[in-house]
C-alpha positions, 0 to 999 in steps of 0.5 A: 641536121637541123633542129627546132632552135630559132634565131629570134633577131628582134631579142637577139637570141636564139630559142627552143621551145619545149613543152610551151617554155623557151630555153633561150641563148643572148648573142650579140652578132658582128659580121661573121661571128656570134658572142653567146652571153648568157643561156637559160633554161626554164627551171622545169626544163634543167636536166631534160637536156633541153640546153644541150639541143638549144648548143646543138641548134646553135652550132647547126646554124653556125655552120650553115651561115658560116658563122664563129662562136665566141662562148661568154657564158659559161655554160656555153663554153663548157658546153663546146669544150666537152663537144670536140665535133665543133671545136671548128666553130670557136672564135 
């Protein structure tokens, strides 16, 4: 399933938008793997689960690029440690 998250290269983040605001994930890439430094929603977008689909988005691309996730933020990390579908993904 894939989800409205774009890989915004030029920043070097990923982004969701929602009712005209961008959650966002940094990452820096190296080869095969992606390292989440940081993820920010909005302050009007915490609690609509706007991050949850922003870490949902993410991983979906991961799998389909093949990609490992080293999670540097902690939200990130918490995030993938409570969601054991993708425990696969983790660097």
């Amino acid at each position: 399933m894939m989800s409205d998250v774009r890989d915004n290269t030029e920043q070097d983040r990923y982004e969701l938008e929602q009712d005209g605001m961008i959650a966002f994930a940094d990452y820096r890439r190296s080869g095969n793997s992606v390292r989440i430094s940081h993820v920010e929603a909005p302050i009007p977008l915490r609690g609509t689960g706007a991050a949850d689909r922003l870490m949902r988005g993410i991983t979906d691309i991961a799998r389909r690029d093949g990609l490992t996730i080293f999670p540097l933020c902690s939200y990130a990390a918490a995030w993938m440690r409570r969601h054991k579908e993708v425990q696969d993904l983790l660097g």
